[in-house]
Short mmCIF file of the C-alpha atoms (twelve columns), coordinates in Angstrom:
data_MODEL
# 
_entry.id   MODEL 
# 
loop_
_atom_site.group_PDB 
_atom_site.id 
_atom_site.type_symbol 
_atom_site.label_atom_id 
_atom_site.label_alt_id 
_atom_site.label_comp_id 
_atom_site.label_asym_id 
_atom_site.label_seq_id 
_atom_site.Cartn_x 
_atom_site.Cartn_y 
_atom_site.Cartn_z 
_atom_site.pdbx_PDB_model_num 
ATOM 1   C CA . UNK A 1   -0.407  -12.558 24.090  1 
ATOM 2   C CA . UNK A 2   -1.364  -15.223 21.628  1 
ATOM 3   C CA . UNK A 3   -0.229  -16.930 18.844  1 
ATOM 4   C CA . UNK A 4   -3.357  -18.086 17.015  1 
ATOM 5   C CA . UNK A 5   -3.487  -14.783 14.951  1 
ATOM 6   C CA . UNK A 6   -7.175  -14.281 16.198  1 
ATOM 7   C CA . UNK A 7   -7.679  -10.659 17.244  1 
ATOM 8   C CA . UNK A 8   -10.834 -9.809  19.253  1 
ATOM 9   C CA . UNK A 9   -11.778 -6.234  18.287  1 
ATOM 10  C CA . UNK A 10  -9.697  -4.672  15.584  1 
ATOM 11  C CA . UNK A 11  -9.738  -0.785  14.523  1 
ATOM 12  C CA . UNK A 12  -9.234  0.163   10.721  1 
ATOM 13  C CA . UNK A 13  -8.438  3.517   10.486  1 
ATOM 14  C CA . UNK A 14  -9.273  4.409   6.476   1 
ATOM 15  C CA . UNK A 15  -11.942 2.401   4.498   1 
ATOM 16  C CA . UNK A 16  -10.974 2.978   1.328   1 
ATOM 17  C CA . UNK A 17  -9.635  0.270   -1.081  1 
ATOM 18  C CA . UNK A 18  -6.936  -1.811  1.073   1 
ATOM 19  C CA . UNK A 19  -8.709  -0.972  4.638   1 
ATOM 20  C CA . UNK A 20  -12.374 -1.698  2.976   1 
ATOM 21  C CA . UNK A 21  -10.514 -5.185  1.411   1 
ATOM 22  C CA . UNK A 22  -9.395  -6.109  4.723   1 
ATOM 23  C CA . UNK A 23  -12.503 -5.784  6.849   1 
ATOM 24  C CA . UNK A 24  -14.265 -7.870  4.224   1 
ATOM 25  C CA . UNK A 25  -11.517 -10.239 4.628   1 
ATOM 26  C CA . UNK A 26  -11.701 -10.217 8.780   1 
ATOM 27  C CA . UNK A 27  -15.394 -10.582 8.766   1 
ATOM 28  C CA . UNK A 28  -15.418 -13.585 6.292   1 
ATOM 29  C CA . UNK A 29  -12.476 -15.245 8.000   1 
ATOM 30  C CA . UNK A 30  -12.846 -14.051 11.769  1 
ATOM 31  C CA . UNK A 31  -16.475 -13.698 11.591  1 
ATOM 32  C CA . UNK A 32  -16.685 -13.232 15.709  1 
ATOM 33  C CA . UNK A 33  -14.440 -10.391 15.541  1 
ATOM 34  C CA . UNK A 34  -15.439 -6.993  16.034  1 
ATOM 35  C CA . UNK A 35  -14.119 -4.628  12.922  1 
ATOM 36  C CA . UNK A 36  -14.303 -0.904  14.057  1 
ATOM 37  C CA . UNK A 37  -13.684 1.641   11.055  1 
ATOM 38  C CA . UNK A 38  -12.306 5.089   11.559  1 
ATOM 39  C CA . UNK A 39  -13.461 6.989   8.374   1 
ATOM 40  C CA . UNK A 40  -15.765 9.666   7.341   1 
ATOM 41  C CA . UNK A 41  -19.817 9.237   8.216   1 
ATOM 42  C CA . UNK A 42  -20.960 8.336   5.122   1 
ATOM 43  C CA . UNK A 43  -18.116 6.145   4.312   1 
ATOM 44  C CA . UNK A 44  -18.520 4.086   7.771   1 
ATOM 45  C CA . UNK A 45  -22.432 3.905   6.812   1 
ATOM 46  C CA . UNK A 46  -21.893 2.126   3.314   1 
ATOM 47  C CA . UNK A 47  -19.458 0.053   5.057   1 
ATOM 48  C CA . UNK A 48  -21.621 -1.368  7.960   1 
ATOM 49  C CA . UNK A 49  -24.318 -1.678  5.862   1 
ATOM 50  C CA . UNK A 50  -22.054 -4.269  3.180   1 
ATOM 51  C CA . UNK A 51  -21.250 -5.831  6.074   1 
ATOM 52  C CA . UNK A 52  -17.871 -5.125  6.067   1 
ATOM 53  C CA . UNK A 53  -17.751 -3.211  9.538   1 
ATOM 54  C CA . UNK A 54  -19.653 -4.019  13.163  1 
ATOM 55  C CA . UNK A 55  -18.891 -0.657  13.860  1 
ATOM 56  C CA . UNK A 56  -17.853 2.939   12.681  1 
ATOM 57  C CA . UNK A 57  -16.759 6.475   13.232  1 
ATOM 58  C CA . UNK A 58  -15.225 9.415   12.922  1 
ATOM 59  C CA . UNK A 59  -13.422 9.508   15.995  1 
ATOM 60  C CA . UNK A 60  -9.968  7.711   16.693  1 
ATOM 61  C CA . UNK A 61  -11.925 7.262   20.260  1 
ATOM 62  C CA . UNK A 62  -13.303 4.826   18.956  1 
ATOM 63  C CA . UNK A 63  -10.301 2.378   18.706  1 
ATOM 64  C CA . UNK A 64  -10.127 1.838   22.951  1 
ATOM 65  C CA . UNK A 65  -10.382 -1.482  23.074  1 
ATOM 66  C CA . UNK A 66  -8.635  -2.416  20.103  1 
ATOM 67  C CA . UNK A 67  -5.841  -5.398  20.194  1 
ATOM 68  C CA . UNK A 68  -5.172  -4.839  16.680  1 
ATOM 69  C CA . UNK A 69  -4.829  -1.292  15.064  1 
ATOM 70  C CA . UNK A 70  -4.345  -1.054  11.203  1 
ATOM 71  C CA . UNK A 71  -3.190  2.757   9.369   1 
ATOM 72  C CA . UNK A 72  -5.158  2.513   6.330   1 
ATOM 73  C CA . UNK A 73  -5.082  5.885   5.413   1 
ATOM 74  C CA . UNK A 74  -2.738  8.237   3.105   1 
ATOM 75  C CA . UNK A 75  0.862   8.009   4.967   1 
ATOM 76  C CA . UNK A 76  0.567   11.882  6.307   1 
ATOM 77  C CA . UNK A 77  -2.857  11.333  7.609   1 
ATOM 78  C CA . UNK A 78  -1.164  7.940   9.347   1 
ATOM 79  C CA . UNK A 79  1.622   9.724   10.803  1 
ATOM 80  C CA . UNK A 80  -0.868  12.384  11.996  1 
ATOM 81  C CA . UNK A 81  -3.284  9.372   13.750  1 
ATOM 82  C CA . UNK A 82  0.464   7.762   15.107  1 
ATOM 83  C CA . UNK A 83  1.035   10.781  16.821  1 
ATOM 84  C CA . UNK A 84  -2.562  10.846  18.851  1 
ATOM 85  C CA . UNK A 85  -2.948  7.147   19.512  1 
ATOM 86  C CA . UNK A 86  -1.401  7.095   22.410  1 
ATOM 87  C CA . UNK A 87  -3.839  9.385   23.890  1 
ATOM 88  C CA . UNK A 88  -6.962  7.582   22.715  1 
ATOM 89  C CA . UNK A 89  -5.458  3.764   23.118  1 
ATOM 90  C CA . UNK A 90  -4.217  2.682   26.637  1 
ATOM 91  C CA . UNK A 91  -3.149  -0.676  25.312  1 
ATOM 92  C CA . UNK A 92  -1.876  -3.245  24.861  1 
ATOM 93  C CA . UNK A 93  -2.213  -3.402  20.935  1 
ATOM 94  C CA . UNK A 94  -0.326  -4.222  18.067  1 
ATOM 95  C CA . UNK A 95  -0.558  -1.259  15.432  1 
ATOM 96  C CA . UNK A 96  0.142   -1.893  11.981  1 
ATOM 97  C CA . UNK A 97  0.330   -0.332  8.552   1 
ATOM 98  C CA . UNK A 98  -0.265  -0.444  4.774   1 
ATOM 99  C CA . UNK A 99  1.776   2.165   3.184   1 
ATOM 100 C CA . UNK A 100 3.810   2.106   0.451   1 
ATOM 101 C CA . UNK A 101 6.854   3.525   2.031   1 
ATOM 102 C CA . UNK A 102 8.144   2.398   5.193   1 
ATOM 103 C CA . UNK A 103 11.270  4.215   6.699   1 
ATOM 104 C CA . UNK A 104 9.002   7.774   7.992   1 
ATOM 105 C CA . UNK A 105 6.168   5.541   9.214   1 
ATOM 106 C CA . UNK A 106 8.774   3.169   11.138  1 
ATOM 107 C CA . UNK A 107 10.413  6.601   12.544  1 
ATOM 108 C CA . UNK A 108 7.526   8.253   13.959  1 
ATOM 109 C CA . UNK A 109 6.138   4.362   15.836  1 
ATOM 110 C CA . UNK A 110 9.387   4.828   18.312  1 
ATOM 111 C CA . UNK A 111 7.289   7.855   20.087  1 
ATOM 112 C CA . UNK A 112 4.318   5.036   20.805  1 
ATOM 113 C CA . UNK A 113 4.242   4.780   23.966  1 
ATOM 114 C CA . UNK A 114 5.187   1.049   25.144  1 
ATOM 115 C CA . UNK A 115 1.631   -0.037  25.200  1 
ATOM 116 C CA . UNK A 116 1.201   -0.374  21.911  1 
ATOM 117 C CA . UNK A 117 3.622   -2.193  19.267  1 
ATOM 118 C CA . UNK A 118 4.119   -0.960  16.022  1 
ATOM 119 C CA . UNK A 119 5.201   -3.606  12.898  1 
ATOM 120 C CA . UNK A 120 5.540   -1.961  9.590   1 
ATOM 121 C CA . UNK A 121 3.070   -3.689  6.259   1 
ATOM 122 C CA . UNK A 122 2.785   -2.955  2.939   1 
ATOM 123 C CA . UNK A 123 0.541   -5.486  1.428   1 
ATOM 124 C CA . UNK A 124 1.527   -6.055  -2.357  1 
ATOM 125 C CA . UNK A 125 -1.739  -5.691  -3.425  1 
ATOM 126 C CA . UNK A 126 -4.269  -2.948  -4.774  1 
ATOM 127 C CA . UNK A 127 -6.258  -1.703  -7.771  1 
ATOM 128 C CA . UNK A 128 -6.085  1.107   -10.360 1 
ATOM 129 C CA . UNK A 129 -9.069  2.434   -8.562  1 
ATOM 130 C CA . UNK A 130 -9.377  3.343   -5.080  1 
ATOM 131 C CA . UNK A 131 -11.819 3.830   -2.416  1 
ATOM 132 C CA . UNK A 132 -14.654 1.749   -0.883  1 
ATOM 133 C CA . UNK A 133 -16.256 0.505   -3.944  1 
ATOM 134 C CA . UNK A 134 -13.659 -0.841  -5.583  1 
ATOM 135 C CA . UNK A 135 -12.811 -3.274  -1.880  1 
ATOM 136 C CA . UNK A 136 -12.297 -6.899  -2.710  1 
ATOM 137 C CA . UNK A 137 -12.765 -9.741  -0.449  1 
ATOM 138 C CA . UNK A 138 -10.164 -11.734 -1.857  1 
ATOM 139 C CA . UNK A 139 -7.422  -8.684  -2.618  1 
ATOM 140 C CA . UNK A 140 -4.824  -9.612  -0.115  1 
ATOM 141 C CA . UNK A 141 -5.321  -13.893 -1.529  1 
ATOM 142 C CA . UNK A 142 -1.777  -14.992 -2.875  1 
ATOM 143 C CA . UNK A 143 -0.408  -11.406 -2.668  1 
ATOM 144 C CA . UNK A 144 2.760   -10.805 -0.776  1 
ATOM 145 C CA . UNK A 145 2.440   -8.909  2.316   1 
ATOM 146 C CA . UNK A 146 5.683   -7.018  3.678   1 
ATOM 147 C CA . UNK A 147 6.192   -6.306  7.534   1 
ATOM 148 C CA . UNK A 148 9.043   -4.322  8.480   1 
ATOM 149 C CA . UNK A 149 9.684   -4.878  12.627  1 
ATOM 150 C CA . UNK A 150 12.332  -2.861  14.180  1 
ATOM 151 C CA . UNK A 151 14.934  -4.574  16.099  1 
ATOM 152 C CA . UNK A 152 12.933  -4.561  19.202  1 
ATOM 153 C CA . UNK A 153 9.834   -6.220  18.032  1 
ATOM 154 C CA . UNK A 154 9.048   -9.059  20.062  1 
ATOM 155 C CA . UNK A 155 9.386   -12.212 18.653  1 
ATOM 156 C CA . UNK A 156 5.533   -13.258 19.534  1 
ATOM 157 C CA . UNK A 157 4.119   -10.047 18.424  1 
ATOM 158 C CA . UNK A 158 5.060   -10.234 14.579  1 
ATOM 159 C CA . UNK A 159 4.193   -14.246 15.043  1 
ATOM 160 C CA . UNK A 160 1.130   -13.207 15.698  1 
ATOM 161 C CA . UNK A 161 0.080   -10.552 13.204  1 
ATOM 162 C CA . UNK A 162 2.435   -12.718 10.780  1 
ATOM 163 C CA . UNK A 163 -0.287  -15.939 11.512  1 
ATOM 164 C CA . UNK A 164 -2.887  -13.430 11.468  1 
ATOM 165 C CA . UNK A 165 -2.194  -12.677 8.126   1 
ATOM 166 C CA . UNK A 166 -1.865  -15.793 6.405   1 
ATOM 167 C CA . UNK A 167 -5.079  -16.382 7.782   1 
ATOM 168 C CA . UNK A 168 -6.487  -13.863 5.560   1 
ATOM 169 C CA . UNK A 169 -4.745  -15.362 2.331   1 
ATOM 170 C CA . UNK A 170 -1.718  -13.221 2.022   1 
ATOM 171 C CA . UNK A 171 2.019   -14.379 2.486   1 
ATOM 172 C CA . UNK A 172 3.880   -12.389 5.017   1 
ATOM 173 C CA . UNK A 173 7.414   -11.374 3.774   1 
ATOM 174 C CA . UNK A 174 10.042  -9.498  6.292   1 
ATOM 175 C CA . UNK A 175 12.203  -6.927  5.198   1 
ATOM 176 C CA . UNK A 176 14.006  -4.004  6.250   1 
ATOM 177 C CA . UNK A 177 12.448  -0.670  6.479   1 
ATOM 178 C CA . UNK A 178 15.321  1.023   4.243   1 
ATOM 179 C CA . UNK A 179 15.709  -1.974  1.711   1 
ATOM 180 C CA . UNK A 180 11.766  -1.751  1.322   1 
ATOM 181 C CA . UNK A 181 11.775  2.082   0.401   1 
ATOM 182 C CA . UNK A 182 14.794  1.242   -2.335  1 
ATOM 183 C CA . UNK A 183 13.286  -1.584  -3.651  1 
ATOM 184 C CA . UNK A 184 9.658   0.070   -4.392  1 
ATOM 185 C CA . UNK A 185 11.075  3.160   -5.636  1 
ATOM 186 C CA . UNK A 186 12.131  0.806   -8.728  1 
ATOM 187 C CA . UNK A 187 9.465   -1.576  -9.423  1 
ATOM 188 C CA . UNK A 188 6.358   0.351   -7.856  1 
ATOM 189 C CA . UNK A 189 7.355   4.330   -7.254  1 
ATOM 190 C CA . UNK A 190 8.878   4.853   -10.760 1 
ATOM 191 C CA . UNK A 191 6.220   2.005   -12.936 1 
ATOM 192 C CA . UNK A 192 3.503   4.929   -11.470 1 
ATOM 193 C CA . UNK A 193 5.326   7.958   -11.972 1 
ATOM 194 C CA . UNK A 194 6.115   7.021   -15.776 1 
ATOM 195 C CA . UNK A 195 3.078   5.732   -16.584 1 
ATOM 196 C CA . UNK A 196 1.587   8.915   -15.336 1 
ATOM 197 C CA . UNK A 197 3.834   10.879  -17.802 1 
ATOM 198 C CA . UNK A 198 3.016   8.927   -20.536 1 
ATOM 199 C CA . UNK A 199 -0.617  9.123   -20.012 1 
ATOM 200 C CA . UNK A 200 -0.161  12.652  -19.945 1 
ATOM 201 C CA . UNK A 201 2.076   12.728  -23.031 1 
ATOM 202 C CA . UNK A 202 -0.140  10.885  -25.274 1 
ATOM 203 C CA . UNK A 203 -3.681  12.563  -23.716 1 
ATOM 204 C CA . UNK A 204 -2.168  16.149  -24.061 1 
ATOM 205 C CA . UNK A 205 -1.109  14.915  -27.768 1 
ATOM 206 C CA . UNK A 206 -3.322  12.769  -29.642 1 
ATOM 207 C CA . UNK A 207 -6.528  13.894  -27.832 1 
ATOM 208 C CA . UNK A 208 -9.674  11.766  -27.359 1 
ATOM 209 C CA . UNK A 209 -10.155 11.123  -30.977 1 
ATOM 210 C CA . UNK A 210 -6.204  9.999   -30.916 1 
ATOM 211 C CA . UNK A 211 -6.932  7.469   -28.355 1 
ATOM 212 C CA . UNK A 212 -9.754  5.763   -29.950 1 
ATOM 213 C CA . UNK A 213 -7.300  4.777   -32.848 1 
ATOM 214 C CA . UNK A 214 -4.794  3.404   -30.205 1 
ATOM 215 C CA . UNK A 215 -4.108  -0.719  -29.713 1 
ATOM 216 C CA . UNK A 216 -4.138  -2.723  -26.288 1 
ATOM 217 C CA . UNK A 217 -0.380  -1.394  -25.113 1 
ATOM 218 C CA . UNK A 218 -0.905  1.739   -24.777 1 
ATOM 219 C CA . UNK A 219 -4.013  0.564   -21.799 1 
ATOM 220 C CA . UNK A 220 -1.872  -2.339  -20.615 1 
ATOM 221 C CA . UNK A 221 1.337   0.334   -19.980 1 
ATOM 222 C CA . UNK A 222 -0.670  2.910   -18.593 1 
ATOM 223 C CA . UNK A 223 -3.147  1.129   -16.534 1 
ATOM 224 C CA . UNK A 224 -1.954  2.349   -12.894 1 
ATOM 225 C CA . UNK A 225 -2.208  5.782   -14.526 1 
ATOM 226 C CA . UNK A 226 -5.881  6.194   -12.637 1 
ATOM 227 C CA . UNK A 227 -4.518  5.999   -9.211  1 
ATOM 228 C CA . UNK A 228 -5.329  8.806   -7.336  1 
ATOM 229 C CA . UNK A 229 -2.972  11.827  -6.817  1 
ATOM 230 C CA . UNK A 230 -4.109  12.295  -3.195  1 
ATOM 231 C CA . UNK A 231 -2.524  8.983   -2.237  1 
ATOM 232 C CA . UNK A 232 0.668   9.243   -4.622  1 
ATOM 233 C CA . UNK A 233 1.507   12.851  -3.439  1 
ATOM 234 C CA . UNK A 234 2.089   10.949  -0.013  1 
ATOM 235 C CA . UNK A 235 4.241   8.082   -1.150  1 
ATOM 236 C CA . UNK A 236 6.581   10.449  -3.163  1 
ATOM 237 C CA . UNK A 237 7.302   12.844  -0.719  1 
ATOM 238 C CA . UNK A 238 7.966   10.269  1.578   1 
ATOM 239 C CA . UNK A 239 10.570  8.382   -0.358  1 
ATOM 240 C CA . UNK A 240 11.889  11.151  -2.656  1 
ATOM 241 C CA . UNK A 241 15.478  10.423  -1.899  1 
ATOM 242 C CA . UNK A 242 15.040  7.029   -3.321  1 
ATOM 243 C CA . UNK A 243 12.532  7.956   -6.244  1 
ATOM 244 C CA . UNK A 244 15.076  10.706  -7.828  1 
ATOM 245 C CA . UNK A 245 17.785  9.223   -8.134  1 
ATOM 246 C CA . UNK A 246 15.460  5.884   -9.847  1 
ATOM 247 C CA . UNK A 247 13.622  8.463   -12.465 1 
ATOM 248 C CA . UNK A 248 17.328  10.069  -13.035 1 
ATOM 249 C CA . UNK A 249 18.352  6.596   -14.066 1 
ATOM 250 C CA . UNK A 250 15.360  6.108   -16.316 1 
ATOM 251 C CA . UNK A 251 15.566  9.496   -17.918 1 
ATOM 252 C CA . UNK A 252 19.038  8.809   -18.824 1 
ATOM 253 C CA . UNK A 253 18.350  5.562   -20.473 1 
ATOM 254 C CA . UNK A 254 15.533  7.331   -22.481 1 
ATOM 255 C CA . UNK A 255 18.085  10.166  -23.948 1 
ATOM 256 C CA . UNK A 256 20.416  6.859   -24.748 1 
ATOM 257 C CA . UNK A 257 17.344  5.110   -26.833 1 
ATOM 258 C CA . UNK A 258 16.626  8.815   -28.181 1 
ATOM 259 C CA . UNK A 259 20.196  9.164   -29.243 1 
ATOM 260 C CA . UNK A 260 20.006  5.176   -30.996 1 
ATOM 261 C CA . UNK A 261 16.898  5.592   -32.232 1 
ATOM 262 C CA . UNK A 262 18.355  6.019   -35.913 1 
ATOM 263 C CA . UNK A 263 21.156  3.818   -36.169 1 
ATOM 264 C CA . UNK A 264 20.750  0.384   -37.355 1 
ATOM 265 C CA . UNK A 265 20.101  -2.632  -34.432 1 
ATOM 266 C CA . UNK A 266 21.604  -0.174  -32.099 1 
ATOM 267 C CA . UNK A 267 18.926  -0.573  -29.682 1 
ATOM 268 C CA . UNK A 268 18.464  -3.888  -30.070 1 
ATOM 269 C CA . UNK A 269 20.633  -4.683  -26.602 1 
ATOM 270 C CA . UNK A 270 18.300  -2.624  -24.489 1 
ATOM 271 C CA . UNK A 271 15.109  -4.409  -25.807 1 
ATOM 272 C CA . UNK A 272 17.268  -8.179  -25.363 1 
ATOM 273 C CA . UNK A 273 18.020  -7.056  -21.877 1 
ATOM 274 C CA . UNK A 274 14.219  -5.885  -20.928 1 
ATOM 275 C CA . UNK A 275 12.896  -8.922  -22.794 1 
ATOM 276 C CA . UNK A 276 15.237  -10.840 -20.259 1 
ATOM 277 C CA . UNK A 277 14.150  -9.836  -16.736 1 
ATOM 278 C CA . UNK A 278 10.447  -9.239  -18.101 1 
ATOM 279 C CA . UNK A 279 10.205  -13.109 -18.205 1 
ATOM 280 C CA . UNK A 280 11.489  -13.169 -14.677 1 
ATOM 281 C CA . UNK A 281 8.796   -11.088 -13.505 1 
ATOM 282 C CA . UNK A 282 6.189   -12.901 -12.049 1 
# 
């Protein structure tokens, strides 16, 4: 195995927003590589025709031959395609991910058979809307990209995919599997879920003519409140022990603010504090 981070033929199974940004990525940077996307028909067809695939189908068959497997899909439908690729890929190949939550996906790679190595990703990087036509070429440019290898990883394998990606723009970051699913739970899971509520809040409320009177906060707090259900409904289940206990803390500092709201400066230290590590966020 190499170290140049050039894969010959690489499968993308799901060409929706972060799979469709990465072909376009591999073809501009790796332009002699041959992109294969698993997806439906029509999706493949749009694809190929943007130039963003060599190849597609509906068919995990259609990976053989792959050195470099990526599971761009919701995480159930990724655990699903883990569990068959052993049948359809003889290997070698290095299978990766882009899911949101790491510990499940991590658990089900250890039935692979040897063939094939699995690293964890989660690329930091996405849009309020998903699918195909919303794929950028440069999504992945600047953006952090997590991998998660388990302890038996070998060394050349995440050098590799690590090179691989940096190619591509992004800046690989490694972290564990369980300290990935805590962190994200705060500063991705529960940013979602609570934006989502408050979109709700003020929709179900005010009402269409109520939004029109509204000011730029109320789009700039709620604007990863279009992300699709389909893919959220995944990330949730598979990191609920980490997201309860983060939306119990949040729902407890809400009845505090509640219960300050009418005394003079009282919440005054909770605003100092956010004001604090919001200038630390970069």
């Amino acid at each position: 195995m190499t170290t140049d981070g050039d894969f010959r033929r690489i499968g993308i199974v799901g060409v929706g927003l972060v799979g469709g940004s990465l072909a376009f990525a591999i073809r501009r940077v790796f332009p002699d590589a041959a992109v294969v996307g698993i997806d439906r028909a029509e999706v493949t067809l749009v694809a190929r025709q943007s130039g963003a695939l060599t190849s597609g189908s509906a068919e995990l068959a259609a990976l053989a031959g792959c050195d470099l497997i990526v599971l761009a899909a919701p995480i159930r439908q990724n655990l699903a395609v883990l569990a068959r690729l052993g049948a359809v890929v003889s290997g070698p190949a290095l299978v990766t991910d882009v899911g949101s939550t790491k510990r499940t996906t991590v658990e089900a790679a250890r039935a692979l058979p040897p063939s094939l190595t699995f690293i964890g990703g989660h690329p930091l990087a996405g849009s309020a809307r998903g699918g195909l036509e919303a794929a950028r070429v440069d999504l992945f440019e600047r953006r952090p990209w997590l991998l998660t290898p388990g302890p038996g990883t070998p060394p050349d394998a995440q050098l590799r995919l690590s090179t691989f990606l940096a190619a591509l723009g992004a800046s690989p970051i490694v972290v564990d599997p369980m300290v990935h699913d805590h962190v994200m739970a705060y500063t991705s899971h529960l940013p979602q879920l609570t934006a989502t509520a408050l979109m709700h809040v003020v929709g179900e409320t005010v009402g269409e003519a109520g939004l029109r009177l509204s000011g730029s906060g109320l789009a700039d707090t709620t604007r990863v409140a279009a992300s699709p259900a389909s893919i959220w409904t995944d990330i949730c289940a598979s990191n609920a022990d980490e997201v309860l206990p983060a939306l119990d803390l949040l729902i407890a500092t809400l009845q505090t603010l509640r219960g300050r709201l009418a005394a003079d400066d009282s919440i005054v230290p909770l605003f100092e504090s956010a004001q604090r590590w919001r200038a630390r966020l970069k």
